[in-house]
N, C-alpha and C positions, 0 to 999 in steps of 0.2 A: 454135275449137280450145281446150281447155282446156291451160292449160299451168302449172305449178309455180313459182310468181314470189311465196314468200312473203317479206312485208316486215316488216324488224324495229320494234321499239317507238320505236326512234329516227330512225324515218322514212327509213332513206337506200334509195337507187335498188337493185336488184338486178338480175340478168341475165335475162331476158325470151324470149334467143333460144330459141326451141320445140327447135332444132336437136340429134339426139344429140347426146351428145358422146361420144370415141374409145373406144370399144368398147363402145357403149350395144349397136350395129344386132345384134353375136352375141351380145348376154347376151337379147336380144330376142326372136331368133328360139328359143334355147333354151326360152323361156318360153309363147311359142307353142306350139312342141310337143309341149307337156305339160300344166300347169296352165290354158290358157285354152281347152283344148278344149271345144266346146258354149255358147258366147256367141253368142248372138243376131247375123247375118248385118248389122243398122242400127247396129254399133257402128264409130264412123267412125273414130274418134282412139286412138292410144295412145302414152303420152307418158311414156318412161323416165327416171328420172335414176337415175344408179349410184356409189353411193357408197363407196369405200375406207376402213376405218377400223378400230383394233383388231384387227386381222390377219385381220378377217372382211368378208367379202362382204355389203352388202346393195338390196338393189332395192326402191324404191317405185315405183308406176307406179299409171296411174290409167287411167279407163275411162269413157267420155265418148260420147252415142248423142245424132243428132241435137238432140232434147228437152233432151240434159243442161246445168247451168249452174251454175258452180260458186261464184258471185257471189252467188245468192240469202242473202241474209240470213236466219239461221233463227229463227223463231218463239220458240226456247226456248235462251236464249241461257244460257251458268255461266260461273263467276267462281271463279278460284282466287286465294287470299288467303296471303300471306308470314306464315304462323303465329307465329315468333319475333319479324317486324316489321312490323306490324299499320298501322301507320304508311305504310306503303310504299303505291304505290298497284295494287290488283286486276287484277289479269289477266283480261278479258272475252272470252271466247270466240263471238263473231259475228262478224258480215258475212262466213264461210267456213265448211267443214267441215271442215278440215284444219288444224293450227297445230304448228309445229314449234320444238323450247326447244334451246337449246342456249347454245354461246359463241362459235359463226360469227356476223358481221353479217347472214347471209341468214337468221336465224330470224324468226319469228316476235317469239318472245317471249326476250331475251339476257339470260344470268345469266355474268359476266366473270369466277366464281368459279374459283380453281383444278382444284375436283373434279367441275368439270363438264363434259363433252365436248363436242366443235367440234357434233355434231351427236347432243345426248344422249337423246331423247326425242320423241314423238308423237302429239297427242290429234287423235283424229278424230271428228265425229259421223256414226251411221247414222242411216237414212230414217226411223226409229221415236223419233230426239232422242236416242236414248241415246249416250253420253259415251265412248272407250273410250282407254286410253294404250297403248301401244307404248314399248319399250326400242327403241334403235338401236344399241343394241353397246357403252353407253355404259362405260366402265373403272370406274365407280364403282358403277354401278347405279340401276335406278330402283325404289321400293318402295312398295306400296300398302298402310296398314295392318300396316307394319312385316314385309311379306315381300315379299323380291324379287323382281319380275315377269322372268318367259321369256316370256309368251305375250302378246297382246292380252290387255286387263284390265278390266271395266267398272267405272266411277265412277258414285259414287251420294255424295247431298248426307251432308257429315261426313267424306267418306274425306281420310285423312292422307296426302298423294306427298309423299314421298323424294326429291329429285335431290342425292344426296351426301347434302352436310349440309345442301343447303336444304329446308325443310318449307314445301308448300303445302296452305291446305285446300280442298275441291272443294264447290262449294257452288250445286246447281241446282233453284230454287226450286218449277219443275212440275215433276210426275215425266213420264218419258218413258212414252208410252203403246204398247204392242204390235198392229205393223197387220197383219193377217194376210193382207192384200192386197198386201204387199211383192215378196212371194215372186214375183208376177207382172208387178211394173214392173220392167222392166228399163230403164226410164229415167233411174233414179235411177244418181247416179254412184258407181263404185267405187274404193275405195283398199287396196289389196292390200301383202302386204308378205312376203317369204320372206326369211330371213334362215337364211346357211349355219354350222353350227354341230359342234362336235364335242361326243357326250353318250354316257352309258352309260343303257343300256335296259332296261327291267323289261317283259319280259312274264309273268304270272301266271293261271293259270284252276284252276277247281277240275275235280278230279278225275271221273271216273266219272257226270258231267256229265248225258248225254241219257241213261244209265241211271235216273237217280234222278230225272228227269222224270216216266219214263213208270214210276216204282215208287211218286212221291209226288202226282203232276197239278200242275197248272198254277198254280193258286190257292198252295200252298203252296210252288213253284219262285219265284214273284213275287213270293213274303213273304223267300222266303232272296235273292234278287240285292238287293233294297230295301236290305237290311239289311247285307249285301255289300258294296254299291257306297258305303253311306255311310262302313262302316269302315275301307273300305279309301282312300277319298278322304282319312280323316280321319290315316292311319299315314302315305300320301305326302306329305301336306305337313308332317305334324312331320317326316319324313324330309328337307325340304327337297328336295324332288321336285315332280314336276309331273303330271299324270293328263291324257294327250294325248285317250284316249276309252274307253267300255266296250263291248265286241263281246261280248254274251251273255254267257256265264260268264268272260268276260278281261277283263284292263287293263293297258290298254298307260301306260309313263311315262316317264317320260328324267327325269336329272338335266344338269346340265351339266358337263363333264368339265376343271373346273380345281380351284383349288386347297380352296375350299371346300367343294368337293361332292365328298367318294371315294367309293373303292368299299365303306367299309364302312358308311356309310347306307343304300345299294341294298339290302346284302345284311339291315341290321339291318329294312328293310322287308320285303324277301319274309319274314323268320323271324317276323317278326308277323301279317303277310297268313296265312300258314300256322296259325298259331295264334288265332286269332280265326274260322278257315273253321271248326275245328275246332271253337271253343266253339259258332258257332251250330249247328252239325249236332248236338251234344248238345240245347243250347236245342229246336232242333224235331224232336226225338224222332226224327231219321232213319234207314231201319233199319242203317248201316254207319258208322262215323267219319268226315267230311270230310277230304281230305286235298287239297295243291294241289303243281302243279309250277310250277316259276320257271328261267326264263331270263335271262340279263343277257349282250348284247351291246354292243361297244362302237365309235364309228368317225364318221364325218361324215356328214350329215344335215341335207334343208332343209326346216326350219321356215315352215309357209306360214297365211297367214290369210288365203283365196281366195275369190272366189266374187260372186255378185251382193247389191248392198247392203242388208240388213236379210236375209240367209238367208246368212253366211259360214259359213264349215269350216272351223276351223284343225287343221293336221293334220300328219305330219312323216311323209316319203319317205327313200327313200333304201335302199339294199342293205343298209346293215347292219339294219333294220328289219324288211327281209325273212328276215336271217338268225336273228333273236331270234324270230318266229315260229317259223322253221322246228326251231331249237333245242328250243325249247318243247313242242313236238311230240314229241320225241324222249323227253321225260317218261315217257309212257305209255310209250310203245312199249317202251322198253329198262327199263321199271319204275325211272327216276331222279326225284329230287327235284328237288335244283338242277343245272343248266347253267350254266358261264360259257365265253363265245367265249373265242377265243386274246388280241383284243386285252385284252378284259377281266380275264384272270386276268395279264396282266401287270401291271395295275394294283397285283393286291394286294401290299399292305407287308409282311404277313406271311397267318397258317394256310394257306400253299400246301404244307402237309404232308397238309390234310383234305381234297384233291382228290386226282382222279385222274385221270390222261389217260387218254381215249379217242377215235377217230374216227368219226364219224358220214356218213351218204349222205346229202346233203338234198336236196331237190328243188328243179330250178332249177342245181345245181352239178355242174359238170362233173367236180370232184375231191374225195374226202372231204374234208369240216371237222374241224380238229380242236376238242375240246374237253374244259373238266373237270370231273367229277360230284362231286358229296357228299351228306349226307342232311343234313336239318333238325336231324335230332337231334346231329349233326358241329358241323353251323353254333353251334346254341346254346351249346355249351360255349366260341366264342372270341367270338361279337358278344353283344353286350349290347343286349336290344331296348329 
């Protein structure tokens, strides 16, 4: 049975028992039935630990199938190096796949600095060597390359991590190589991590969509999402946002809903996504203007990075997710631009002069939603993209 028994740099004993602990057995079964639907019937063990911290919930657990063994020493081991103290000695990342930093004695690797958390951070390797860190909720932050990680994050030799103020470098001499035979061992073990969060939502899709498909064909629909999907990649992260995935002509993305991250980033993103849909539909000589609808929902949501190891999914559930879809939807239909949910227009600090309340029927809900419209052209005149 594999069990989570990681030992800090200073050798002392840590706690072994495999045993929940008091209220592992319902965060378990919740987890069951939902994200681990469809795993393979030879998976023997599953082994929770549930950790409180930062006012947020989060669950590591791991995934272990006769074959598994979490002991094997990997091939292709890295080393993260104390950048300002060079002197210090390396952090090597072998003989496991999992290593955990923080300022509890049960890590891995302990940094006793103020601004670092009991349990701040998470580097795990998949079946392919590749490198990947995890945040645990930490109050300071963890950053790759000078931007703060939400999601699972792959390292590659050079990358600069953040924990606070301490700077390490990541430094893995083979590259990791892509096995395309992953997808089918499910031998190989998992380490899974949902982490429950409060975030404001961006869903966005252009306009008139499968009309201008079947008015322009395929070849030239393929050249506009390319072009699409890079610009729009490239507005949510100056927006300090996140791009959870792309479904067709949509993108879905969350910010995080504290102090850093408001709601007038969100909004300064959709009014660029919108303007830039617009430049390339001139760019490709389209016969009608590009135009897009934007939704922004707001509310609690769990953040998952699932799945069998070397093929995960990170991906973010939850109602209010369903409702930013369904929002979004209502673009067309009622001929609006932007939508913001009820939580979300409470957000703003100010232009809740350039809304309007309306109610919408969405599907799935038993009672109208309410919500508030504006046009782009509204928006521009109070956000600065």
């Amino acid at each position: 049975m594999m069990v989570f028994s990681p030992q800090g740099i200073e050798g002392r004993a840590v706690r072994h028992d495999p045993r929940p602990l008091r209220g592992e057995r319902e965060s378990l079964a919740d987890l069951q039935q939902g994200s681990l639907t469809g795993t393979k019937k030879d998976v023997l063990s599953l082994i929770t630990n549930q950790l409180y911290m930062d006012k947020t919930d989060y669950f590591l657990y791991g995934l272990q199938n006769q074959f598994g063994n979490n002991s094997t020493p990997s091939p292709m081991a890295a080393t993260l190096t104390f950048k300002d103290q060079p002197s210090l000695p390396s952090w090597i990342l072998r003989g496991k796949k999992t290593f955990r930093i923080g300022r509890h004695p049960e890590n891995d690797f302990i940094l006793k600095e103020s601004w670092i958390s009991r349990r701040h951070a998470m580097i795990q390797q998949e079946s392919n060597h590749q490198y990947q860190i995890i945040d645990l909720g930490s109050a300071n932050g963890t950053f790759v390359n000078g931007s703060r990680i939400i999601t699972p994050t792959s390292l590659h030799t050079g990358d600069l991590v953040a924990l606070g103020k301490t700077k390490l470098l990541f430094d893995q001499r083979t590259a990791p190589k892509l096995n395309p035979t992953s997808l089918q061992n499910l031998g190989d073990e998992t380490i899974a991590f949902v982490n429950k969060q409060r975030v404001i939502i961006l869903v966005c899709d252009i306009h008139r969509y499968t009309e201008l498909s079947e008015a322009v064909g395929n070849e030239q629909i393929s050249r506009l999402l390319l072009e699409w999907n890079k610009k729009t990649t490239q507005i949510i992260h100056a927006c300090h946002g996140q791009v959870d995935k792309f479904i067709g002509d949509a993108v879905l993305a969350f910010w995080l809903q504290d102090d850093h991250y408001h709601l007038e980033q969100v909004l300064a993103a959709a009014l660029q996504i919108n303007t830039i849909t617009a430049e390339l539909g001139a760019q490709f000589h389209f016969p009608w203007p590009l135009t897009t609808g934007a939704a922004m929902n707001s509310g609690t949501i769990m953040l998952g990075n699932l799945g069998v190891d070397g093929s995960r999914d990170f991906t973010m559930v939850g109602d209010a997710v369903n409702v930013a879809f369904r929002l979004e939807n209502q673009t067309q239909a009622h001929c609006q631009e932007v939508i913001l949910g009820p939580q979300t227009y409470g957000l703003l600090r100010h232009y809740q002069d350039i809304f309007t309340p309306q109610t919408f029927d969405l599907k799935g809900k038993n009672s109208k939603v309410h919500g508030y419209t504006t046009t782009f052209k509204k928006l521009a005149t109070v956000i600065r993209p």
